[in-house]
C-alpha positions as YAML, in Angstrom:
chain: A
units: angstrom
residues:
- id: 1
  name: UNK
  ca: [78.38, 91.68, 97.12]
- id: 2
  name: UNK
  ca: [80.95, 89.40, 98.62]
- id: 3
  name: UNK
  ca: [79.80, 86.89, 101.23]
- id: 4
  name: UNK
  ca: [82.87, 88.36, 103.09]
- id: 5
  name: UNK
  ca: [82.58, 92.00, 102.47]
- id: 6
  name: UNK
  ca: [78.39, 91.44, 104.25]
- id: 7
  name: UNK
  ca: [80.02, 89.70, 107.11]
- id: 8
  name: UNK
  ca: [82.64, 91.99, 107.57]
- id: 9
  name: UNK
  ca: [79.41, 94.54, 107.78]
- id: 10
  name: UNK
  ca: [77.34, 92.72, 109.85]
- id: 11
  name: UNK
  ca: [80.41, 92.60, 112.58]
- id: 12
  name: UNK
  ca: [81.04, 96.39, 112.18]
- id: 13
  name: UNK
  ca: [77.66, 97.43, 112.99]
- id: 14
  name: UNK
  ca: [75.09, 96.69, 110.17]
- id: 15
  name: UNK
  ca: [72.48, 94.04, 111.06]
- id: 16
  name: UNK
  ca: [71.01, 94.64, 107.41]
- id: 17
  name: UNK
  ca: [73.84, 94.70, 105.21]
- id: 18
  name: UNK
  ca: [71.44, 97.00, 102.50]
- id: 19
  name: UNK
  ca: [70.62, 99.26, 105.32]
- id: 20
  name: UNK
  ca: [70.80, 102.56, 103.69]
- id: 21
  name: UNK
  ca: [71.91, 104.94, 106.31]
- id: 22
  name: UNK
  ca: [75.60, 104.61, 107.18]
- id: 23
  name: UNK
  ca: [77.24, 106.82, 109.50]
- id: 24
  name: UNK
  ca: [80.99, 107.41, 109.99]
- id: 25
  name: UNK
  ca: [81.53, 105.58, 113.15]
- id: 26
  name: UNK
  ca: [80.38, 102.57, 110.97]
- id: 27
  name: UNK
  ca: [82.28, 103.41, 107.96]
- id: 28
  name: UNK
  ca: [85.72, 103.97, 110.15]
- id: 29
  name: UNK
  ca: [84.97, 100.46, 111.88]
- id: 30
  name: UNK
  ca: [84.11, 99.05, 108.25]
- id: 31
  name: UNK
  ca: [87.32, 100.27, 106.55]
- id: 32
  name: UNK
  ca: [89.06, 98.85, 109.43]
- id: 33
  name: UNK
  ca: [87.99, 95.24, 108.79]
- id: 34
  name: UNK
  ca: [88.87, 95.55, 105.21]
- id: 35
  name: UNK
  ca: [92.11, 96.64, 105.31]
- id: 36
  name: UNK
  ca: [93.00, 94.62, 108.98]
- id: 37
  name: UNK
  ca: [91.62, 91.49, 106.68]
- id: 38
  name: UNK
  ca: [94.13, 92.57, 103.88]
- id: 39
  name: UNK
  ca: [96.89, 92.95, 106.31]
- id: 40
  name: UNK
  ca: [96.47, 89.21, 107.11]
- id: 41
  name: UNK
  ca: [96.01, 88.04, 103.70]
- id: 42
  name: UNK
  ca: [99.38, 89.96, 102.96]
- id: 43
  name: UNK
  ca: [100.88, 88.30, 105.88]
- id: 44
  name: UNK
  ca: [99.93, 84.54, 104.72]
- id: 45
  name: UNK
  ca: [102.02, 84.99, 101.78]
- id: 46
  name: UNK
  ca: [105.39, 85.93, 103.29]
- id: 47
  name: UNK
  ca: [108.69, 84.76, 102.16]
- id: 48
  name: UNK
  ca: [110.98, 81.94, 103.64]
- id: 49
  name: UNK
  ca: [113.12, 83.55, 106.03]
- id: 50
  name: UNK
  ca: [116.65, 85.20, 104.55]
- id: 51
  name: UNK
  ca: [115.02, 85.58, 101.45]
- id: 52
  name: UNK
  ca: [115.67, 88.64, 101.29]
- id: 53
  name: UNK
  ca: [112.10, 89.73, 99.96]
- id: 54
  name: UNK
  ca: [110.61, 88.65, 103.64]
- id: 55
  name: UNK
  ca: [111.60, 92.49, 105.03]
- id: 56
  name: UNK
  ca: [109.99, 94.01, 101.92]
- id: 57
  name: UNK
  ca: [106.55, 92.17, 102.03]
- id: 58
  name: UNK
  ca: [106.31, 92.81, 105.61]
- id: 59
  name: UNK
  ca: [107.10, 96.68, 105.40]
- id: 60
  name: UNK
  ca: [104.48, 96.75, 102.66]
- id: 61
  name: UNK
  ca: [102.17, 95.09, 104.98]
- id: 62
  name: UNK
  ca: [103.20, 97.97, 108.13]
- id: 63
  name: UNK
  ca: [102.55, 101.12, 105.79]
- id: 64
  name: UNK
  ca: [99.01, 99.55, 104.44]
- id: 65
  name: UNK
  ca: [98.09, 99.84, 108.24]
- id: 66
  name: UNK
  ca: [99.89, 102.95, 109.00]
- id: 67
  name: UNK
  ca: [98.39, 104.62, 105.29]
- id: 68
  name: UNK
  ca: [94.87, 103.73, 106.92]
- id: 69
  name: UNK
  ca: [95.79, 104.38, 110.58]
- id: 70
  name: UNK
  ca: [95.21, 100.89, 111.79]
- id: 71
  name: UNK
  ca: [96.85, 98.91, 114.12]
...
């Protein structure tokens, strides 16, 4: 598993990232992080301004988070 993905697992709840039990208040918090953490790595690759492309990339970025109901 990802070095990332563990950490991102250990900060929503799970002190043992193999822990076999997972409830859904951990899974929601989980799924979260992963898509917040895509959001950003969207964001870092944004067009220069009046490209044109800039409005696209960052609506693509706004329905990710509404799709998953993050803010």
């Amino acid at each position: 598993m990802n070095e990332r993905i563990t950490k991102l697992m250990i900060e929503a709840g799970k002190t043992i990232p193999r822990d076999k039990y997972i409830d859904a208040d951990f899974c929601n918090q989980f799924a979260g992080l992963i898509v917040a953490e895509c959001m950003e790595v969207f964001s870092k690759d944004l067009p220069e301004p009046g490209d044109g492309k800039m409005l696209e990339v960052i609506n693509r970025v706004c329905n990710v988070a509404e799709h998953f109901g993050v803010d």
